[in-house]
LOVOLO-352893 format. One record per residue: residue number from 1; x, y, z of N, C-alpha, C, CB in turn; chain; residue in three letters. Coordinates in Angstrom, 2 decimals, always signed. Atoms other than C-alpha are relative to their C-alpha. Last residue first. Glycine has a CB too. Example, Ala and Ser with C-alpha at 12.3 -4.5 7.8 and 13.67 -1.06 7.14 Angstrom:
VOKE,2,-0.82,-1.19,-0.06,+13.67,-1.06,+7.14,-0.77,+1.09,+0.73,+0.41,+0.46,-1.42,A,SER .
VOKE,1,+0.89,-1.19,+0.00,+12.30,-4.50,+7.80,+0.90,+1.20,+0.00,-0.99,+0.03,+1.25,A,ALA .
This chain:
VOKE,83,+0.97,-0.76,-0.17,+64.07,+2.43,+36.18,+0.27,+0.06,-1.75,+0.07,+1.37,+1.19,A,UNK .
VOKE,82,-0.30,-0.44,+1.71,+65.81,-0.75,+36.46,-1.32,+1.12,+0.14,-0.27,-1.65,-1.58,A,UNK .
VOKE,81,+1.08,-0.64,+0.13,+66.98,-1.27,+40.35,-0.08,+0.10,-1.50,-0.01,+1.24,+0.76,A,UNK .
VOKE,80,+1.32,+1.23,+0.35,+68.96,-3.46,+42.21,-1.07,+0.30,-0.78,-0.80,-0.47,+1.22,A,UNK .
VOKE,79,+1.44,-0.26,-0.90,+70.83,-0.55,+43.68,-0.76,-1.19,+0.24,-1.06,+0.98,-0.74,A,UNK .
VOKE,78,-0.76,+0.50,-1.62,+74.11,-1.68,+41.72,-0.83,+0.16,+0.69,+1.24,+0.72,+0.71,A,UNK .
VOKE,77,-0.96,-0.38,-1.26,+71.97,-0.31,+38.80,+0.49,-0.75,+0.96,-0.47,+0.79,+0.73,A,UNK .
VOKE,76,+0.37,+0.77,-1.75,+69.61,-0.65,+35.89,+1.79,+0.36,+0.23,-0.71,-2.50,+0.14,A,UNK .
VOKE,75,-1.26,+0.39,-0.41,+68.56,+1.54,+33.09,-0.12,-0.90,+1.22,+0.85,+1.19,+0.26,A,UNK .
VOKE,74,-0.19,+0.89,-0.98,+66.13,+1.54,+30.47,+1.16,+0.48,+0.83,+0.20,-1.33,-0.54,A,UNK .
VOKE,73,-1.67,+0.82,-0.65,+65.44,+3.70,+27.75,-0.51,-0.22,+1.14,+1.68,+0.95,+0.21,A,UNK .
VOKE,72,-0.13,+0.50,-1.32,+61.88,+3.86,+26.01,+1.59,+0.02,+0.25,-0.70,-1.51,+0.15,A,UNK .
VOKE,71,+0.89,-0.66,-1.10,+60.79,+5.62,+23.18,+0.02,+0.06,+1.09,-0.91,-0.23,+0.08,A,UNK .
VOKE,70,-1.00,-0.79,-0.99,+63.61,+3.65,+20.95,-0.77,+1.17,+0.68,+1.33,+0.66,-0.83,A,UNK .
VOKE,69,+0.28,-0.82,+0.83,+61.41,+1.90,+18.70,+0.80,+1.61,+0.68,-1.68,-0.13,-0.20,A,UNK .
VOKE,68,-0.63,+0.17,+1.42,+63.34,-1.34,+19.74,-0.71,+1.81,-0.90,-0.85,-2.00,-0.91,A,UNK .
VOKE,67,+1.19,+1.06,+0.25,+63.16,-0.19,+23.36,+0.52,+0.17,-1.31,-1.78,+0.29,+0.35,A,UNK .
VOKE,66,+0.76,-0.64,+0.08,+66.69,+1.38,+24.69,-1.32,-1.49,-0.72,+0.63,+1.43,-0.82,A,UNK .
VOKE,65,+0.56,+1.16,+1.78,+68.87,-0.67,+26.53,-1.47,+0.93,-0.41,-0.75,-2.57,+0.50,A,UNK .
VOKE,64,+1.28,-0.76,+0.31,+71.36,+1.07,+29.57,-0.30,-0.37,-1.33,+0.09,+1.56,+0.12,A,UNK .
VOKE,63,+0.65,+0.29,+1.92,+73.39,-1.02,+31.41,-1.29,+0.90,-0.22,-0.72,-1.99,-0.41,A,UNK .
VOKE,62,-0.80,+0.69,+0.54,+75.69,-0.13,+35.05,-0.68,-0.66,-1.75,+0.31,-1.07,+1.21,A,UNK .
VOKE,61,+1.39,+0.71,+1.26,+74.42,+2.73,+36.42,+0.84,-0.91,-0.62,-0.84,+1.22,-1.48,A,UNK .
VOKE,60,-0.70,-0.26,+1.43,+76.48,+3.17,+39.79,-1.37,-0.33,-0.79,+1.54,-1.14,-0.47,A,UNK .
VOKE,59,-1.40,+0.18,+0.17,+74.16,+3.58,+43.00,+0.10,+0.28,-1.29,+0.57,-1.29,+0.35,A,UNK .
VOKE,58,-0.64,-0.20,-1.48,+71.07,+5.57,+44.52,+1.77,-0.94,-0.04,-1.38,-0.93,+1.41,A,UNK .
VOKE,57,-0.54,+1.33,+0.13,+69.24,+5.49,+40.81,+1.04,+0.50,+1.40,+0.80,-0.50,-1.80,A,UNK .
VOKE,56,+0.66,+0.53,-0.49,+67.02,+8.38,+40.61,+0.73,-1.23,+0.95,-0.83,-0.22,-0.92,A,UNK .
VOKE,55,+0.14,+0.02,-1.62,+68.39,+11.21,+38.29,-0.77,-1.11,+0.58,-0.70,+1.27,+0.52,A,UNK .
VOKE,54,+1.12,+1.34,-1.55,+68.41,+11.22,+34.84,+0.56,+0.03,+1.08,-0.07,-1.99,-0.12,A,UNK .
VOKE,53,-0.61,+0.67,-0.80,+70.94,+14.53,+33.11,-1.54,-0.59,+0.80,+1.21,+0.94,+0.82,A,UNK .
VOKE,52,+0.54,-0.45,-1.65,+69.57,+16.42,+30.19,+0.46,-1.68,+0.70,-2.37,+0.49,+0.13,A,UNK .
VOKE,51,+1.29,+0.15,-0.14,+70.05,+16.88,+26.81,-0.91,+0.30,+1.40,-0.09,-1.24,-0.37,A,UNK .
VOKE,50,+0.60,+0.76,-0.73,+73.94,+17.45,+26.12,-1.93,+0.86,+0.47,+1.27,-0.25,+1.31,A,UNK .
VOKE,49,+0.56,-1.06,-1.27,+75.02,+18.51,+23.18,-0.41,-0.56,+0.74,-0.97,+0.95,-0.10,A,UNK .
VOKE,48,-0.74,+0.82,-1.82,+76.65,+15.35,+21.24,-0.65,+1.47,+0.45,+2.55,-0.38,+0.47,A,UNK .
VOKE,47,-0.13,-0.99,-1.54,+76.73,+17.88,+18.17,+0.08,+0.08,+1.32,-0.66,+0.54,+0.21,A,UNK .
VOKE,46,-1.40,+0.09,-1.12,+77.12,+14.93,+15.85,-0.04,+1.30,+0.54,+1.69,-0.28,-0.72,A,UNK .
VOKE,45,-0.94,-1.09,+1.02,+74.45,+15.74,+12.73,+1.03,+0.38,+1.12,-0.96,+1.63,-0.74,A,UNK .
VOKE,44,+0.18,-0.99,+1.58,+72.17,+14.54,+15.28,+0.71,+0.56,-0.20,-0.90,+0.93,-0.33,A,UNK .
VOKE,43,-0.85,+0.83,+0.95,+73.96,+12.80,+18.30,-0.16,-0.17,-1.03,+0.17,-0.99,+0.19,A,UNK .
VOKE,42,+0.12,-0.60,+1.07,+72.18,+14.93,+21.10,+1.04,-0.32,-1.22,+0.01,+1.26,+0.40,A,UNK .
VOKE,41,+0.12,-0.82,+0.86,+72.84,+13.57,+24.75,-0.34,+0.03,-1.52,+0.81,+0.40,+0.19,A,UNK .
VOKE,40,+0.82,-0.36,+1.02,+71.04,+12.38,+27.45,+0.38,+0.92,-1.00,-1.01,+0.40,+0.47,A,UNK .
VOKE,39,-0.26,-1.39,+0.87,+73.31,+11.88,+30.42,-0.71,-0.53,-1.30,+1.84,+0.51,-0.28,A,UNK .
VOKE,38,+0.32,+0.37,+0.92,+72.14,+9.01,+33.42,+0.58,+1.45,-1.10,-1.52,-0.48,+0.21,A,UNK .
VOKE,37,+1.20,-0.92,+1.14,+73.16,+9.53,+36.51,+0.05,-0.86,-1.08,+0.45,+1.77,-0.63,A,UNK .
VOKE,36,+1.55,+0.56,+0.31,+74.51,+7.23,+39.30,-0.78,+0.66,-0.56,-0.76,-0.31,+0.99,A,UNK .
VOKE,35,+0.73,-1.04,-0.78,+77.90,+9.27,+39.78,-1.84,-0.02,-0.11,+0.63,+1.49,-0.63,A,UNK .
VOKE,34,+0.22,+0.64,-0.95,+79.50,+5.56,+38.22,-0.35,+0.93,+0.95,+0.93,-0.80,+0.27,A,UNK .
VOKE,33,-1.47,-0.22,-0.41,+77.82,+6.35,+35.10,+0.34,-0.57,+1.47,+0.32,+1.61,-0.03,A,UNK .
VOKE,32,+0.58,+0.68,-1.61,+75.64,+5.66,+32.56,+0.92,-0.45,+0.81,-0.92,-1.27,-0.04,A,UNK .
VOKE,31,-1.72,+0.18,-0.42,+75.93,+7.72,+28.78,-0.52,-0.30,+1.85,+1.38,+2.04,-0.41,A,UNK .
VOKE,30,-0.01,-0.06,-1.44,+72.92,+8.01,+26.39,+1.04,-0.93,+0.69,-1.37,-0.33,+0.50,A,UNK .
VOKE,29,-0.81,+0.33,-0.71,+73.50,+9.03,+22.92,-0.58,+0.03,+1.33,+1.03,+0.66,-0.22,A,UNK .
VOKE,28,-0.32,-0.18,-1.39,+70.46,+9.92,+20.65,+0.98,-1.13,+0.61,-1.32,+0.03,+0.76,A,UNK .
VOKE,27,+0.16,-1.48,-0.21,+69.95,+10.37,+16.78,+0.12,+0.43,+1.58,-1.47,+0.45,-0.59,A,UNK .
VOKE,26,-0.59,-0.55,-0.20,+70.90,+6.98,+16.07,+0.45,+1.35,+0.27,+0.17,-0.38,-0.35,A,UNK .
VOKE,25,-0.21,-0.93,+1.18,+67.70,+5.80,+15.12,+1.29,+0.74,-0.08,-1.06,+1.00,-0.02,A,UNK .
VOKE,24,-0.10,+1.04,+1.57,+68.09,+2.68,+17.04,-0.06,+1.10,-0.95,-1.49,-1.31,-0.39,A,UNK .
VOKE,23,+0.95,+0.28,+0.83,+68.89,+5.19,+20.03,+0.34,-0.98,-0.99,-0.42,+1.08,-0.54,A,UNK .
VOKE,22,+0.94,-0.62,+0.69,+72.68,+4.45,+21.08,-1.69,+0.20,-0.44,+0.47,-0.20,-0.64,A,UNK .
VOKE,21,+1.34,+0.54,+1.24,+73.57,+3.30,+24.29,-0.05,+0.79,-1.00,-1.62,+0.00,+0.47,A,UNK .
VOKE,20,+0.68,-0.23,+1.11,+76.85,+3.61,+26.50,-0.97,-0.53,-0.60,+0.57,+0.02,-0.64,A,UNK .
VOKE,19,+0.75,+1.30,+1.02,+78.08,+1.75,+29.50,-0.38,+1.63,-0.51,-1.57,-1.63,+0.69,A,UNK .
VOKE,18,-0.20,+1.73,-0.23,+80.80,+2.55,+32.57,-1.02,-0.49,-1.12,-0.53,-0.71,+1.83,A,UNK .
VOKE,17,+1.22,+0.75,+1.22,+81.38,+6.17,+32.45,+0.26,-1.49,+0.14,+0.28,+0.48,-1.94,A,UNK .
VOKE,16,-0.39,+1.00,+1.41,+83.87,+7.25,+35.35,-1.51,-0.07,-0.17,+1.01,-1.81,+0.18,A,UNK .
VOKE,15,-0.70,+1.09,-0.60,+82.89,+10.14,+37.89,-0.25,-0.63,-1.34,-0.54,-0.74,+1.49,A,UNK .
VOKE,14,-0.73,-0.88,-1.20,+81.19,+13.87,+37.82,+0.86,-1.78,+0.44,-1.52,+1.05,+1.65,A,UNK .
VOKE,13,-0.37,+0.60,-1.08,+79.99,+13.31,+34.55,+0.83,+0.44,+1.22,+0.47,-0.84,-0.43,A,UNK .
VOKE,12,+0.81,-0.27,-0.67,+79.40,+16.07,+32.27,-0.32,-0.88,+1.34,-0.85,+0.12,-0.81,A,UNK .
VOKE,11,-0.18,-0.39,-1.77,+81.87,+16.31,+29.84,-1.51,+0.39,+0.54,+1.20,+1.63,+0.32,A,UNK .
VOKE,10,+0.75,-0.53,-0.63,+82.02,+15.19,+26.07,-0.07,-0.25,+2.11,-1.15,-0.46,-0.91,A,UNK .
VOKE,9,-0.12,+0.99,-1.25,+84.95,+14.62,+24.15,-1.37,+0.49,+0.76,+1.61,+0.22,+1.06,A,UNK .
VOKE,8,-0.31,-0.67,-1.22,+84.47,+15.32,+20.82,+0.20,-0.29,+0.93,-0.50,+0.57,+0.32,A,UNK .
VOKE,7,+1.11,-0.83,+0.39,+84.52,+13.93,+16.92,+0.00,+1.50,+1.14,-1.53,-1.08,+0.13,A,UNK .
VOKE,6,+0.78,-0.39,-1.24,+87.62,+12.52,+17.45,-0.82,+0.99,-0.27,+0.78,+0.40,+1.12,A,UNK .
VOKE,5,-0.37,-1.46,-0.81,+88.55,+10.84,+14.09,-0.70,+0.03,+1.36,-0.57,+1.45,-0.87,A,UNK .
VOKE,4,+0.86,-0.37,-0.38,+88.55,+6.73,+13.27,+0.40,+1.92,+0.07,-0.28,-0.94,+1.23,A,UNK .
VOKE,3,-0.68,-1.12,-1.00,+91.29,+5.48,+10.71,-1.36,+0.29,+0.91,+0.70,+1.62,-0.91,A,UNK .
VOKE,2,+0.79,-0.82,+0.42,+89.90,+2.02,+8.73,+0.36,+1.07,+0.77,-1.27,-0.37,+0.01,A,UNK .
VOKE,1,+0.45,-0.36,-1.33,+92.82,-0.45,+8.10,-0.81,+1.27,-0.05,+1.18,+0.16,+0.95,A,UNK .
């Protein structure tokens, strides 16, 4: 059996997480919540810092898909919306 550790916990939501993405390069975490942000963090050499908080989306975020060269994230929402 393989053990995992806790790297960190990271805080910045103001309400439950509901979907995760990694970049394809794995150098970025983005986290989509039910306080309809988006969090952008920093997942080089695991420091998870956070990046910066999306704004737009008027409900929960419910999937977030980056492009295959990962330039692009996506999200969509309970709104109806994919910004």
């Amino acid at each position: 059996n393989r053990s995992y550790d806790k790297i960190r916990t990271l805080t910045g939501h103001s309400d439950s997480v509901l979907v995760l993405a990694y970049s394809p390069d794995g150098y970025v975490l983005a986290s989509g919540s039910l306080d309809k942000t988006v969090i952008i963090w920093d997942a080089k050499n695991r420091s998870y810092d956070k990046i910066r908080t999306l704004t737009g989306h008027s409900d929960s975020v419910l999937v977030l898909a980056y492009s295959p060269d990962g330039y692009v994230l996506a999200s969509g929402s309970l709104d109806k919306t994919v910004i």
